[in-house]
C-alpha positions as CSV (number, residue, x, y, z in Angstrom):
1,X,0.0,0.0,0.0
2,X,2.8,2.2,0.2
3,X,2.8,5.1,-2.5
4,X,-1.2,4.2,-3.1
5,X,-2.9,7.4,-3.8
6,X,-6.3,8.1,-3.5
7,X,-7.8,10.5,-5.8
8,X,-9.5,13.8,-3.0
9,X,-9.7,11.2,-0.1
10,X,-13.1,9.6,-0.6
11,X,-12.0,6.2,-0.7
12,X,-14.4,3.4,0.1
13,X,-13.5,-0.1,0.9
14,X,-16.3,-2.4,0.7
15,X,-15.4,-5.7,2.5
16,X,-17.7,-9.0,1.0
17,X,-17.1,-11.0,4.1
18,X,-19.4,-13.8,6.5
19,X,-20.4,-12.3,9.7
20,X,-20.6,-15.6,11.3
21,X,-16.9,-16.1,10.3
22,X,-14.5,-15.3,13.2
23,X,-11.2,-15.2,10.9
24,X,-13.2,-13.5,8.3
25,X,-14.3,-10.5,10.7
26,X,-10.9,-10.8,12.1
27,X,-8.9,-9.6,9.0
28,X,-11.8,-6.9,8.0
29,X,-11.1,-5.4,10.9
30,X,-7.4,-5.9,10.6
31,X,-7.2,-4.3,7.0
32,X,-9.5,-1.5,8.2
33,X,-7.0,-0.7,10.9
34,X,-4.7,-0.9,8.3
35,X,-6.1,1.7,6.0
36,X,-7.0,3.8,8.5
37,X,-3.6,3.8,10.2
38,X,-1.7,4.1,6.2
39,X,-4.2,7.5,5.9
40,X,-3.6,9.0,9.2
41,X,0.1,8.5,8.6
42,X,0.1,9.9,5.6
43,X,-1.9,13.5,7.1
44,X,-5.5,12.1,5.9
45,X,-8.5,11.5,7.9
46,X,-10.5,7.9,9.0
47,X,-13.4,9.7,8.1
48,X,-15.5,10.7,4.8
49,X,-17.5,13.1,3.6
50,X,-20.8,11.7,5.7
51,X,-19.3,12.5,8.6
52,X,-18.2,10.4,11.5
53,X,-19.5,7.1,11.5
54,X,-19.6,5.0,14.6
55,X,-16.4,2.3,13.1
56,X,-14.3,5.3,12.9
57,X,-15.0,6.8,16.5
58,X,-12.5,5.0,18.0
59,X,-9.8,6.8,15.9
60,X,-11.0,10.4,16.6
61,X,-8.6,10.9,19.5
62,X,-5.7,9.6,17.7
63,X,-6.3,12.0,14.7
64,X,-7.1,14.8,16.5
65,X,-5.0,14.7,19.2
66,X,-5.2,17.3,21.8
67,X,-8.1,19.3,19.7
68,X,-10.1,16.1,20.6
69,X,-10.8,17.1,23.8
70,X,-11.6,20.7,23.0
71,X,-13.9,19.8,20.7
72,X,-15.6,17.1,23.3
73,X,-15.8,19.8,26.1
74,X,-17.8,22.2,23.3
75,X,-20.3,19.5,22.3
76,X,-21.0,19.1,26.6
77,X,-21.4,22.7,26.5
78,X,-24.0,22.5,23.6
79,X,-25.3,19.1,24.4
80,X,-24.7,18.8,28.3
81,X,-27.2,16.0,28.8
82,X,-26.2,14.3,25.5
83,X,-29.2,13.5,23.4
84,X,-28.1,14.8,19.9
85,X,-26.4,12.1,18.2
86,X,-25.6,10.0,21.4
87,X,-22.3,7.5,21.7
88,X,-21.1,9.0,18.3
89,X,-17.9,10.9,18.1
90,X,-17.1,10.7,21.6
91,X,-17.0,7.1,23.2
């Protein structure tokens, strides 16, 4: 994957795989770390142009590094008993 580029950054893996196959699950989520860890690297972002979807919540922190937390303690000020869009983003 090194040297891949991806066109303006909306790239979309779509994984054909059987959810009641451990290994199976086991490498998606493995090649999604993967990608998302090559993107990151490379100054990109886990997420697309939807937004944040709940897969890629878990990176926010990593990409966003200290802002993350800024940005957490502005959507408690706006949403202090968090009902708009609740467990996305922040986990």
């Amino acid at each position: 994957m090194d040297g891949a580029i991806v066109g303006d950054g909306n790239y979309h893996v779509i994984l054909m795989i059987d959810m009641a196959n451990e290994n199976e699950i086991r490498q998606a989520r493995s090649l999604n770390e993967h990608i998302v860890s090559f993107a990151l690297s490379k100054g990109g972002t886990c997420t697309g142009e939807h937004g944040v979807g709940i897969g890629k919540a878990k990176y926010q922190r990593e990409e966003h590094g200290p802002a993350y937390s800024t940005m957490k303690k502005i959507k408690d000020l706006f949403d202090p008993n968090h009902i708009l869009n609740p467990g996305k983003i922040f986990i």
